[in-house]
ROBAVO-903763 format. One record per residue: residue in three letters; x, z, y of N, C-alpha, C, O in turn. Coordinates in steps of 0.1 Angstrom, whole numbers, padded with zeros to 4 digits, always signed. Example, Ala and Ser with C-alpha at 12.3 -4.5 7.8 and 13.67 -1.06 7.14 Angstrom:
2
ALA+0132+0078-0057+0123+0078-0045+0132+0078-0033+0142+0085-0033SER+0128+0071-0022+0137+0071-0011+0129+0079+0000+0134+0080+0011
//
This chain:
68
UNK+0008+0000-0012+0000+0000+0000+0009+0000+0012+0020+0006+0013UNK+0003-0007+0023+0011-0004+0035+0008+0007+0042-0003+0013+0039UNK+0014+0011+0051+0011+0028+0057+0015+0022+0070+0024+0014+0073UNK+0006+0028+0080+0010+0019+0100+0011+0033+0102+0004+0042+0097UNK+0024+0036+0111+0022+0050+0121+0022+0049+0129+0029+0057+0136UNK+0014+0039+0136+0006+0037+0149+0005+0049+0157+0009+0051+0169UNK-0002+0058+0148-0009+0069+0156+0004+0081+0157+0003+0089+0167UNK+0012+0083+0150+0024+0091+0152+0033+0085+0160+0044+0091+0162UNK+0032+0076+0164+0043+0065+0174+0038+0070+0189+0043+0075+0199UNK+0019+0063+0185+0016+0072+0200+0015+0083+0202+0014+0089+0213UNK+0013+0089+0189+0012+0106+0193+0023+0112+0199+0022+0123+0204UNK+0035+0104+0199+0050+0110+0203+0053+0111+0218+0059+0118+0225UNK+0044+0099+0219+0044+0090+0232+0032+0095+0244+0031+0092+0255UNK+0022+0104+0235+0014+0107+0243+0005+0100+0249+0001+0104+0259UNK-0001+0086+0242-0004+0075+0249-0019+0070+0239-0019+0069+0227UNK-0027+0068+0247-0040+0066+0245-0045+0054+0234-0035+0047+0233UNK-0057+0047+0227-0060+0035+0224-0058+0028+0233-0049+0021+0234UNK-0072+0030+0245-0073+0025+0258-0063+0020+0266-0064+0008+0269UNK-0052+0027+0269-0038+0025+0270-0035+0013+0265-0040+0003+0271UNK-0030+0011+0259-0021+0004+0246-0028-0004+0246-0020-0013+0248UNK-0041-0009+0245-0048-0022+0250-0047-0029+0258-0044-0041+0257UNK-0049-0025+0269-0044-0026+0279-0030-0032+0281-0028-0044+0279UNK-0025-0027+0283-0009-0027+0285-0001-0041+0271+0007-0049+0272UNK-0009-0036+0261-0002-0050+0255-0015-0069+0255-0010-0080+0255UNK-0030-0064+0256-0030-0076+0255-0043-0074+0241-0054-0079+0240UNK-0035-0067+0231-0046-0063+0219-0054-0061+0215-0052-0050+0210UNK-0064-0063+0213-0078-0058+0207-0078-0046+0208-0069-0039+0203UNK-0091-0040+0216-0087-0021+0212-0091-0022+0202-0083-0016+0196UNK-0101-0026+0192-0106-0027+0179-0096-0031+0170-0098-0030+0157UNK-0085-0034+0175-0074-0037+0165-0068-0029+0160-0066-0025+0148UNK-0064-0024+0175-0055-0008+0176-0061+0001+0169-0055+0006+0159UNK-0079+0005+0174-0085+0014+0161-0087+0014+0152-0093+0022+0146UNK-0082+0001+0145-0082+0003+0131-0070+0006+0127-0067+0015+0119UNK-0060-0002+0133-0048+0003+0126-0042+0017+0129-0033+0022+0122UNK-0048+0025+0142-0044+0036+0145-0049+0047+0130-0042+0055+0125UNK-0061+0045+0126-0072+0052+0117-0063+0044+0103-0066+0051+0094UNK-0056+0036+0099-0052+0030+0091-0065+0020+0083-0065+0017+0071UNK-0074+0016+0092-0082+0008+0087-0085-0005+0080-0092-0010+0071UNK-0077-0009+0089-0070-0025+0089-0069-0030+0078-0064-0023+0070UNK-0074-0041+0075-0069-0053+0061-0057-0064+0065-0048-0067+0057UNK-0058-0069+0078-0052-0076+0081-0049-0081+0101-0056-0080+0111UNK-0036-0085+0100-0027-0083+0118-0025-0093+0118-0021-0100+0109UNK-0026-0096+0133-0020-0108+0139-0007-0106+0133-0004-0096+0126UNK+0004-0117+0135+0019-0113+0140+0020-0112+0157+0029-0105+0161UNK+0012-0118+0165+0014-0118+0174+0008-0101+0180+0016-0094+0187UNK+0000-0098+0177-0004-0087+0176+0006-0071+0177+0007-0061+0184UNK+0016-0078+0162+0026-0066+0160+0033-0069+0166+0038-0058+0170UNK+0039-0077+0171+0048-0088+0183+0045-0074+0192+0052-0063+0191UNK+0034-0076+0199+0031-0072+0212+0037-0056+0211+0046-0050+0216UNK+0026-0052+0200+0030-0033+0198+0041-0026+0194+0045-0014+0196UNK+0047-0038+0188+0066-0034+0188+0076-0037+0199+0087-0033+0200UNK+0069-0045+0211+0073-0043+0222+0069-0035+0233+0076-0030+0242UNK+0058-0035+0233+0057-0022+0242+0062-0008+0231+0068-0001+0239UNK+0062-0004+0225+0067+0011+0217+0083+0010+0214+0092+0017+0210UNK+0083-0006+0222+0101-0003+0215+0107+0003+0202+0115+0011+0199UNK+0098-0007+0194+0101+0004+0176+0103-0012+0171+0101-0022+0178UNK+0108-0012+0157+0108-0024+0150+0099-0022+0137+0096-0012+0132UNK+0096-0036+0133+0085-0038+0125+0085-0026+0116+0076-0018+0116UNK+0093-0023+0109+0093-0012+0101+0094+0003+0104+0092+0011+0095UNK+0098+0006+0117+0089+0020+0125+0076+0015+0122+0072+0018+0111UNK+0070+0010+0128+0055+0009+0130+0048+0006+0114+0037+0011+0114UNK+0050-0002+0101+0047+0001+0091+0056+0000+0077+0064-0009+0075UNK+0053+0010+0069+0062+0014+0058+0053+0008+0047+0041+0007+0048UNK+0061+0004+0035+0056+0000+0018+0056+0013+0010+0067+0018+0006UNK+0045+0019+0008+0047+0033-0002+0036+0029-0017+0024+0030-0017UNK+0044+0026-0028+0040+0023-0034+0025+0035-0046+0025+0047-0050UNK+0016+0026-0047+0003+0033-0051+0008+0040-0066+0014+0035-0075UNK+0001+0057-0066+0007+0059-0075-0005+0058-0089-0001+0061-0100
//
């Protein structure tokens, strides 16, 4: 499974959905799913954007943790 730490990225950062929409461009409906780990599937341009504003690389923002 994949694992997004969206929400511990902005939890660090202190930084809102609303925010982060804003500011990158995103779907806030994007962001809340993947903040909630909802999501089935992402733009690239999408993670493009939220790995540039968070300044993280693709793999900050999501990890492969295999199902047990």
């Amino acid at each position: 499974m994949i694992k997004c730490h969206l929400s511990k990225l902005m939890g660090e950062k202190k930084l809102k959905i609303v925010d982060v929409a804003r500011e990158t461009g995103v779907n806030r409906g994007t962001i809340t799913r993947l903040y909630h780990e909802t999501a089935s599937r992402v733009e690239l341009d999408s993670i493009e954007a939220l790995c540039r504003y968070l300044n993280c690389e693709v793999g900050e923002l999501f990890e492969y943790v295999e199902d047990r």
